[in-house]
N, C-alpha and C positions, 0 to 999 in steps of 0.2 A: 516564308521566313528565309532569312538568307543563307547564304552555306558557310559564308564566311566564318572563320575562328578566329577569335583574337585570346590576349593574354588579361587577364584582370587588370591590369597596370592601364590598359589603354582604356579605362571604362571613364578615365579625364577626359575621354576625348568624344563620349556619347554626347549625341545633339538635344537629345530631352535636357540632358545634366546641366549642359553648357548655357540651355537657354533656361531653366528654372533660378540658378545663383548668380544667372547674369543681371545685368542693370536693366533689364525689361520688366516693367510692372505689368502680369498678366493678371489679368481680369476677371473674376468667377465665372465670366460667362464664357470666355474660351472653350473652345473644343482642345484644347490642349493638356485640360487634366483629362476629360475623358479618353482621350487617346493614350496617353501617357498611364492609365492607371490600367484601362484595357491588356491584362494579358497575366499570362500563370505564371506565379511567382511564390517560390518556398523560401523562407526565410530559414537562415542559417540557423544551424541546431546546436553547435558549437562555438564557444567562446574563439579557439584557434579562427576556426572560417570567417567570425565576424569581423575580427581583427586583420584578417586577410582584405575583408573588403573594405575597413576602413580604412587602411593605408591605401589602399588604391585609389580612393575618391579623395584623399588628408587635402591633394589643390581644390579642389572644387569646393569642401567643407570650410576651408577656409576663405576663401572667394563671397562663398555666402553668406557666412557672419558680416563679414564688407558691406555687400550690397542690399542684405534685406531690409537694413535699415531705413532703404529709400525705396525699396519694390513692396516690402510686406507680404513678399509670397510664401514664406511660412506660416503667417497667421492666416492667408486664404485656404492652403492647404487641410490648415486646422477645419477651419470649417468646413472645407470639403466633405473632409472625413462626419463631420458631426452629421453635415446634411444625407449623408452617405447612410450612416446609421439609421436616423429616425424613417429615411426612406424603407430600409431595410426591415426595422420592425414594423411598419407602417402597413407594408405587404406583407408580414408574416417571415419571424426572423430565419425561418427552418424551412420557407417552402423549396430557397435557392440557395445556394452560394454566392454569397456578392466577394469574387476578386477584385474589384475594386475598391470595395470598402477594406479587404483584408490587406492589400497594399497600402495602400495608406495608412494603415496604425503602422505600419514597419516603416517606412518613410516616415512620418513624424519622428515614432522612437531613434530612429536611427539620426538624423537631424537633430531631434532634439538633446540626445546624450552629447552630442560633439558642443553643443549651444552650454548647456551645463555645464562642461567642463571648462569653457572656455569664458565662460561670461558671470557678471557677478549676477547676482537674483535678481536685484532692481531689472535689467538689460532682457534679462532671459525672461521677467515678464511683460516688459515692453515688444519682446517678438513673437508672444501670442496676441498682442492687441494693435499690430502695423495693420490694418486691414483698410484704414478710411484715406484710403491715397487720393490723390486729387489730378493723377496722371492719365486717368481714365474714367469717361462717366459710370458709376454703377447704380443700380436701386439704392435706394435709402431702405424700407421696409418690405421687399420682400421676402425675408429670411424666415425660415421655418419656427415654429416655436419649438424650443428644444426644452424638455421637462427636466425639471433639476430632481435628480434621483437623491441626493446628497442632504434635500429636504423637505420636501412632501411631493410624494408619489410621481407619478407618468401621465401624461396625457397626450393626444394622438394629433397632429397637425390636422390644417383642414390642407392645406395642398402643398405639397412637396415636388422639386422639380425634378426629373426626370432618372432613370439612370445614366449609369455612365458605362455609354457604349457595350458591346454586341461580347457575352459570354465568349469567352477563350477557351479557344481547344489546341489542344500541340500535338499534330499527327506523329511525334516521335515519341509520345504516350508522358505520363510524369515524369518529370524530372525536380532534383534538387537545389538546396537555396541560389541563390546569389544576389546581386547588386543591392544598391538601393537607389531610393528614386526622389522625386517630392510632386505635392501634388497641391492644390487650394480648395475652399467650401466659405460658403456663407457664412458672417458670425451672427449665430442665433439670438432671439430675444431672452432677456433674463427673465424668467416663468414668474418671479418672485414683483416684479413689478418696480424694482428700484437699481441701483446700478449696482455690481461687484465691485467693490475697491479692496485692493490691497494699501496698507500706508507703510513705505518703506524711507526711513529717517525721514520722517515728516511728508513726504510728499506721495499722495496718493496715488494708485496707479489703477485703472477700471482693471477688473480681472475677466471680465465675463467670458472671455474666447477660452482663455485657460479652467473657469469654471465649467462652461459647457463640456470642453475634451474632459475633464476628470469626470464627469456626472455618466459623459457617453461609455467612459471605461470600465467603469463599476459598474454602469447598467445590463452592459454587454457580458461581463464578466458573470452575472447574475443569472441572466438569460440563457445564455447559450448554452446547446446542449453538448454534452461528453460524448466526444468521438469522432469519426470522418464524416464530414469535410469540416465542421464546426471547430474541428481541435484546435485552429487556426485562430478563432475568434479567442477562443479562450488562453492561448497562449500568450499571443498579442498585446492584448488585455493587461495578463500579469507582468508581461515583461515591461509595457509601457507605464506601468502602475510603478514598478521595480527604479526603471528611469527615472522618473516625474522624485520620487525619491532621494535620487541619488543627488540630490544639490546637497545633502550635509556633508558628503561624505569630502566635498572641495575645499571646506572651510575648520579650523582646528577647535569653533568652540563647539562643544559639543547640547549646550544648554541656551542659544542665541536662539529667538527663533527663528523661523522658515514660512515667509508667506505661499511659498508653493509647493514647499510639502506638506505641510502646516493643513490642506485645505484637506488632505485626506484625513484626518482623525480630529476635525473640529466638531463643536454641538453640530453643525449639520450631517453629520453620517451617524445619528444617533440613531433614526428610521431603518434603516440599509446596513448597519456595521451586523447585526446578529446573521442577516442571510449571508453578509457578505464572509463573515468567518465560518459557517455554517458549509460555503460552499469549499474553500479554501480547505478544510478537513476533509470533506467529502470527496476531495481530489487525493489528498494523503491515505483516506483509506479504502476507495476504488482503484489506486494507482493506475489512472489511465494511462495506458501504452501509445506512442504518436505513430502515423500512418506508416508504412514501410516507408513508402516516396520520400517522406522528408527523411529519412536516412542511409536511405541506401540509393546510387544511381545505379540505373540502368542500363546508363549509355557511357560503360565504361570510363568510367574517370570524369566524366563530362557535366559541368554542370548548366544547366543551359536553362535561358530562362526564354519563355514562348512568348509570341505576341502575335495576337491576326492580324496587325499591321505590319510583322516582317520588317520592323524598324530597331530590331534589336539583335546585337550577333549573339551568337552561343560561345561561351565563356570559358576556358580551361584550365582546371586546376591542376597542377603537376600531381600524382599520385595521388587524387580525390578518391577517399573510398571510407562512408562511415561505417564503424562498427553496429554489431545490433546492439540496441537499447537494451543495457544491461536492469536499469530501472526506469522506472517511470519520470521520467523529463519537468513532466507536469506539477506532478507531486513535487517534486525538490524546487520548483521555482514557487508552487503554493504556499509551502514553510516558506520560502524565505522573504517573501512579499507579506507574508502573516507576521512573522517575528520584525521586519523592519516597522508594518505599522505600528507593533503592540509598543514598540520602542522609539516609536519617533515624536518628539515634542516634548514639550513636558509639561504639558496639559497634565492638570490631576484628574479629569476626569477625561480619558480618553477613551471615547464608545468604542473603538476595536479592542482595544487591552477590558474593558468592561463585560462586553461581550463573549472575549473566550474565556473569562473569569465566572462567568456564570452559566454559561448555557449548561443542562440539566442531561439526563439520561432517556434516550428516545425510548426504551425500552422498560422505563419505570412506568406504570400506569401513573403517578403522579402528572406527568409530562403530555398524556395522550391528547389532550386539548393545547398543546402548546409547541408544539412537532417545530417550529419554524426555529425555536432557542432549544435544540434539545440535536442530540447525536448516539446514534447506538454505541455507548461505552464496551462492548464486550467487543467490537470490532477495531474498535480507536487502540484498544488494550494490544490487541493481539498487532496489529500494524506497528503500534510502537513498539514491542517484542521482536519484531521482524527485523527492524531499521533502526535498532537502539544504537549500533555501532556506526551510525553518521552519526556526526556533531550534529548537525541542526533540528535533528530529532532529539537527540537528548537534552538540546536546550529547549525546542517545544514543550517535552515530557517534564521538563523542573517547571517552566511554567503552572503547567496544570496539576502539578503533584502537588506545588506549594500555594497556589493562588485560586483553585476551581474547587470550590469546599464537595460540593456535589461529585468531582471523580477523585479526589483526594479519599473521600471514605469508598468508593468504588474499587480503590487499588487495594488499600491498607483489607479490605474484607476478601481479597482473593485467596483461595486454598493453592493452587498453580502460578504465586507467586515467583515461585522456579524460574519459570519462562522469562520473565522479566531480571530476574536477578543474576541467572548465571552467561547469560551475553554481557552486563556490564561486568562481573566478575571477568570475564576474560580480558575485556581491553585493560583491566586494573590488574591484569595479571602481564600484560604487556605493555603496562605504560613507561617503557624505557622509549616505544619507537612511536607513544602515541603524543597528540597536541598537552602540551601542558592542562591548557581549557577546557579543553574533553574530560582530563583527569579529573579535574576539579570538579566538574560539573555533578561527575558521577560520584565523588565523592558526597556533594552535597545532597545528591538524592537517596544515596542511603544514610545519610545522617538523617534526612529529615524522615526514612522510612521507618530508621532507629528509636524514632521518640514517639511512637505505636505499639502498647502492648500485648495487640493479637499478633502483629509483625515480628514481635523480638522471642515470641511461645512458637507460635507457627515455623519460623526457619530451624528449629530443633527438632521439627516432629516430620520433615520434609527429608524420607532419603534421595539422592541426588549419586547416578554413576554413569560410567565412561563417560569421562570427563576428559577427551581427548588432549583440550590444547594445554594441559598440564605441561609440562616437556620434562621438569625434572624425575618422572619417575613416575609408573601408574598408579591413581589412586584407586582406593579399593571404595566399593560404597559407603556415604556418610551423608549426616544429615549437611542439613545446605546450612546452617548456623556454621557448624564447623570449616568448610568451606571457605566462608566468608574469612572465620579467623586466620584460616591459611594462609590466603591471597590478601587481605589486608596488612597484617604481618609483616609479608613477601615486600610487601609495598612498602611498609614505614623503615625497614631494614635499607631495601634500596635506597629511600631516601637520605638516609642518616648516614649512607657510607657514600652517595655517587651525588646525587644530584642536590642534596643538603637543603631543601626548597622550606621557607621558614611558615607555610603554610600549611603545608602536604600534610605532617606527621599529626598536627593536632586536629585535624578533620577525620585525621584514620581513627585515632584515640577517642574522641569523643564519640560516636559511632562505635566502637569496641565497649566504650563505658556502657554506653546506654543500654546494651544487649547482655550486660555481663548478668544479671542480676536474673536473667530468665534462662540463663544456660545449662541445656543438661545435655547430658553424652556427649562432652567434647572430647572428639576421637584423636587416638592418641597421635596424630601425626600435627593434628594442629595443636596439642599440646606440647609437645617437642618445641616446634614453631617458635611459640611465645615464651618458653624458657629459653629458647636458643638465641632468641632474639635481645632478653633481657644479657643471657652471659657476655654478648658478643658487645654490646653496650658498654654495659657494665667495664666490663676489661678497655675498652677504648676511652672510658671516664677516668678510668685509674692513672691510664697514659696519658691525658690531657692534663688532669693534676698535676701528677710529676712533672709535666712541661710545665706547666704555671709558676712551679716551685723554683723550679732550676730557673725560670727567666725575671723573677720575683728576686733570687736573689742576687741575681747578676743588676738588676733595673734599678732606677732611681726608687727610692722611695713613694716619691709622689706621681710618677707614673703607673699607667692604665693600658695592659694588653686586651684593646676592645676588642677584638674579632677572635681572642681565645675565652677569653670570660665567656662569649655569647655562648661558641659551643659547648661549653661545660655547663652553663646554664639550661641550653636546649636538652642535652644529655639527663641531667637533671631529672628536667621534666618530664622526658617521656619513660625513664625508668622509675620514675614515680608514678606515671599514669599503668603503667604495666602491671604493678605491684599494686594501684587499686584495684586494677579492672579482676586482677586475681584473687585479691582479698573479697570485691563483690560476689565473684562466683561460689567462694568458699564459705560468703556466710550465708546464700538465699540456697545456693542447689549444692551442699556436699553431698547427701546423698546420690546423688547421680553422675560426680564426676569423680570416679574410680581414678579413670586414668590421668585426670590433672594432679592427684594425691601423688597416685605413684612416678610420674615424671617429677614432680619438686622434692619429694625426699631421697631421689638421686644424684639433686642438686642444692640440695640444704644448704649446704657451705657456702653459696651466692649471695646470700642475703645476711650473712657475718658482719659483714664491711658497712653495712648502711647504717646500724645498730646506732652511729653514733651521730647520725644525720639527723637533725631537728625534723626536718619535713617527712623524713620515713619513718620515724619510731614508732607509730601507732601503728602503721599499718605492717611494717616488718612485725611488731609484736602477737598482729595476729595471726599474721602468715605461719612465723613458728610455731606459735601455740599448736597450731592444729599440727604441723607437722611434728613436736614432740609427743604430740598423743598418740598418734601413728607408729611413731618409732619407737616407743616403750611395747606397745605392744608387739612392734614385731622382734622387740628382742630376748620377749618372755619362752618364744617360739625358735625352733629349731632354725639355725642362719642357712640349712641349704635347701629353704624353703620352695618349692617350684613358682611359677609368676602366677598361674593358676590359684596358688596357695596365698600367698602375699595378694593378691586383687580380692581373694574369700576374706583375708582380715578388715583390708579397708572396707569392702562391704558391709560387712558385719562391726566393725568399731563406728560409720559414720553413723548409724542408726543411733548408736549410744552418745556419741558427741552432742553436747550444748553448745550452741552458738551464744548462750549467757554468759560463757567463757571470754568470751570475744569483747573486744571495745566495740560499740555501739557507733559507726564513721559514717554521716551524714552520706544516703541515696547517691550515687557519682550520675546526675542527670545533665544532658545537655540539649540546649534547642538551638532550630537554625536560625537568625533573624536578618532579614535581607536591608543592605545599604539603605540609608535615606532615600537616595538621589540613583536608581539602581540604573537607571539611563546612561547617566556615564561610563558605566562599563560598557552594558548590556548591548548597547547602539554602537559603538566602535567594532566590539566582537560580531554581532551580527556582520558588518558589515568586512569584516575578514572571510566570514563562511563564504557570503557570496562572492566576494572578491576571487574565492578558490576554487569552488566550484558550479558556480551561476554558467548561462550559456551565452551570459555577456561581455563581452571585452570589456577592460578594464585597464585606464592607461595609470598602474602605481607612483609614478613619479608624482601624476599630480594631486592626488589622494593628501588629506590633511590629516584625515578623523585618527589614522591608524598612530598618530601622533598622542592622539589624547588618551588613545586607551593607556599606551607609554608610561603617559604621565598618572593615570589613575593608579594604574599599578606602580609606580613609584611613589605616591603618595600613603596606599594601603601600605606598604613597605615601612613606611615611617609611623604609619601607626600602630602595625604591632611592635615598632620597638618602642612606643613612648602612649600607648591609648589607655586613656582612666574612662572607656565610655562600657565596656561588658565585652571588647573585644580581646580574641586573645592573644595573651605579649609571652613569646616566648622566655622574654627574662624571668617570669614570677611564675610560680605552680599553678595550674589549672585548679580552681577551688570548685567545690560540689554544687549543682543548682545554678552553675555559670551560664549563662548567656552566651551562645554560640554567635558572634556576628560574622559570617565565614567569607572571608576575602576569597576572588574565585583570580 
């Protein structure tokens, strides 16, 4: 190999590069993939690096889209790889490492992401199918049979051509990613016996070279075993599965469809989608760690990529040096290749989204004949507990809370609940610095956790201490119910004085509602909490009136202060919802909440002013009720009563108290119910996570999708101010047994 160093910039000026995007139609039979593919090559592990090398190649890349049109050496490439594969399982996919065939999936992905962004769908699958060029004699039939995994099973060629050239060694030992390449293969027979067509605005287009790579990806994906050297295959895999993807993300509808992404979650991956999510978890919760080599060099800053032809220089990157894997690589690109298929199309019946919606408990004897749709839930559990504080976990985890009935009663029946509840508790205790969407999401998960009656008993009977990232002050031991009041609270208070978000407070409240009714020992700092929250309200209602009053009388008559009416209206609401959630507590558990009695008859005087509110007078009536029972008797008693003294009478008076006293105020229950059409969001958001933190570059400029989520959320926006469907509208009181439809 040479000694020579160059700078990334000059990799336009490699002679493999120049002749693959040039106007030369090479021929599958060349010795010029095998050469070309010949040699050790780690692909970037970082978004940053990828991005470094594709501005280095952007002349070449663009040179190519030009010219393959007339050479087709993309689509032989593809084939390469495919003939490369079945070679490789053919001999046994574990006895060797094929660098060949592992370059090549990075050459295609790499290729083909720049084709995607640059070309419309129709174009981009016209350049898996350039292969019958007329510039060169080829075989007509001697191409391998390649097995469509994507719809009945595998089968083994009878003869496969050859490898491609002599295993690579690099006498200066591993080294890290760099370039990319391209390379050609045979386009295999369709297994199925008739042709692949895509029909895009009427006009067909054969798919088969682009069928075959999707069937080899998934199959590989399947196969291949977790760890060194294979970690390669399986990365490859996902990230080109990840690409192959990324065509929606170019275009702004979000509900059109996609005959080339389309091809991964059609009735044909009905066979393959349970293994294929099976394995995809199995990556999240072994979190395979990637070899040192692809992270760290060893040749000082150097990233160098070997070839036993000696026809490639070693490559330098100014200050190259990766950090260690803080987590597992694998795992974050597995959720996010999972979450983009469960979300891509809008197929009603999409076998991946079907598939993580059911698969079962590997651990259930129910299951033990059925291991292939099943996963050890006590391990999936504890992983999500590890990883809740990434987004794409917590939007896997809504997934299967609200959609997987089998781990849905798996969660709701845990006693160590805790684990899972107080890492989302803290990012809701710091969602001033977290993604709005996180918030939500985690909202929505313990809403939906909220409308479970072992869930809403169990967090009262759970104590919960040092509870570090508290900051205002240390708490002392409490159950994990109280907890929750504290930092939800903490939460809808935020919102109502800083970030005013017209969805936040009613996800908090409903989730507050549904839990009220099962509350016992709410400890006195989260009762503080929810008086303090209600006073601080309260008095900022009083102010908002007066403003109305004084600009009411200065206004026309027929004039309308919309953006002050809403807040007084939002106001409204949530000190109405506060004074239910208090009234539920007081009429299912007085006995057991001492300290909520005695924090409100030190604030008695709050609930004066409502007295004359149509919407509060039932429930303020019963609020005092109980607090006038309280208070007679503690005036029968000596006034410098110790608190000791004064918590013995509430004691002792709740026992005697009738809640037949009370008005009779319809259950305050709420459930979660998700959008029609949950794709609309659900698919633009995904495609933010990975946008942020995937290992793939991502050119934003030319991104559409993040457009539509825009718009979905400005739409949600106009429905809570104007929706007659069960959604909730800030303008009107949340009514009992409502319909939660929760905009995220």
């Amino acid at each position: 190999m040479g000694n020579a160093s160059s700078s990334v910039k000059d990799l336009n000026k490699n002679e493999f590069l120049k002749r693959l995007v040039g106007t030369e139609h090479i021929p599958i039979e060349s010795d010029f993939w095998d050469r070309m593919l010949s040699y050790k090559f780690y692909p970037p592990m970082s978004s940053q690096d990828y991005g470094t090398i594709e501005d280095a190649v952007l002349p070449l890349l663009k040179e190519f889209v030009i010219n393959d049109e007339a050479t087709g050496n993309f689509s032989i490439l593809v084939r390469k790889f495919v003939s490369l594969k079945e070679q490789q399982v053919y001999e046994g996919l574990h006895k060797s490492f094929s660098w060949p065939m592992s370059n090549a999936m990075f050459l295609i992905r790499f290729i083909n992401k720049f084709f995607i962004q640059n070309l419309d769908e129709k174009d981009i699958e016209r350049t898996f199918e350039r292969s019958d060029i007329t510039t060169v004699s080829e075989p007509v039939n001697t191409l391998p049979h390649v097995p469509n995994v994507l719809s009945n099973g595998s089968s083994v060629p009878a003869a496969l051509p050859s490898s491609s050239g002599p295993p690579l060694t690099n006498g200066t030992g591993p080294v890290p990613p760099l370039t990319p390449v391209n390379s050609v293969a045979p386009a295999p027979q369709n297994p199925s016996g008739h042709a692949n067509q895509s029909f895009t605005n009427g006009e067909a287009i054969s798919t088969k070279t682009l069928v075959s790579y999707t069937n080899a990806l998934v199959d590989l994906l399947i196969k291949s075993s977790v760890g060194d050297p294979y970690y390669l295959y399986e990365m490859e895999a996902i990230n080109s599965l990840i690409v192959l993807l990324s065509v929606r993300i170019y275009r702004p509808d979000v509900e059109s469809e996609s005959p080339v992404s389309d091809l991964l979650v059609g009735t044909a991956m009905t066979s393959v989608a349970p293994t294929l999510v099976s394995r995809l978890l199995i990556n999240f919760i072994q979190q395979p760690k990637a070899p040192g080599y692809l992270l760290q060099s060893n040749l000082h800053g150097s990233i160098v990529l070997g070839l036993a032809s000696g026809l490639w220089n070693a490559l330098t990157l100014k200050n190259y040096r990766y950090p260690p894997e803080p987590e597992s690589i694998m795992a974050l690109q597995s959720i996010f290749l999972l979450l983009l298929l469960c979300n891509n199309g809008t197929q009603v019946d999409n076998p991946v989204r079907n598939a993580l919606f059911t698969f079962g408990n590997a651990e259930d004897p129910a299951y033990a004949s059925n291991q292939s749709n099943a996963l050890p839930f006590s391990q999936l559990y504890t992983r999500v507990c590890e990883h809740l504080r990434r987004e794409e976990v917590s939007l896997l985890f809504y997934y299967l809370l609200h959609r997987n009935k089998d781990f849905n009663v798996y969660i709701l029946s845990k006693t160590n609940i805790d684990l899972l509840i107080l890492p989302m508790l803290e990012m809701l205790y710091n969602a001033p610095t977290a993604s709005s969407h996180h918030v939500y999401m985690l909202l929505i998960i313990l809403l939906i956790l909220s409308e479970d009656e072992f869930f809403t008993k169990t967090i009262h009977e759970l104590q919960v201490k040092n509870i570090r990232w508290y900051k205002e002050r240390n708490l002392p031991p409490m159950p994990l119910g109280s907890l929750i009041v504290l930092v939800v609270t903490r939460v809808i208070q935020m919102n109502i004085t800083k970030i005013k978000d017209k969805y936040l407070h009613n996800n908090c409240l409903a989730a507050l509602a549904n839990m009220a009714g099962d509350t016992k020992n709410l400890h006195v700092m989260a009762c503080q909490r929810l008086i303090t929250l209600f006073e601080q309200l309260s008095k900022r209602h009083r102010k908002l009136s007066e403003d109305y009053r004084q600009w009411s009388e200065k206004a026309d008559q027929q004039s309308v202060n919309p953006e002050l009416t809403l807040e007084i209206s939002i106001h409204e609401e949530v000190l109405r919802m506060i004074l239910e959630i208090v009234n539920g507590i007081l009429y299912h558990e007085l006995p057991s909440n001492a300290n909520l009695v005695h924090s409100l008859l030190y604030k008695k005087q709050l609930f004066e002013r409502f007295r004359s509110y149509p919407n509060f007078q039932e429930v303020v009536h019963n609020i005092e009720t109980v607090l006038a029972h309280f208070a007679s008797k503690m005036d029968k008693n000596d006034q410098n009563m110790t608190v000791e003294q004064v918590f013995d009478i509430i004691k002792q008076q709740s026992m005697n108290f009738s809640v037949q006293r009370l008005k009779k105020l319809p259950n305050l229950k709420f459930r979660y119910v998700e959008e029609e059409h949950p794709e609309e969001f659900f698919l633009p958001y995904c495609w933010t996570l990975v946008y942020g933190a995937s290992t793939i570059h991502w050119n934003a400029e030319k991104i559409c999708i993040f457009n539509a989520l825009n718009v979905v959320e400005d739409e949600l926006e106009g429905e809570m101010a104007a929706g007659d469907d069960g959604s909730i509208k800030p303008q009107t009181p949340l009514t009992p047994e409502e319909t939660v439809v929760v905009p995220v």
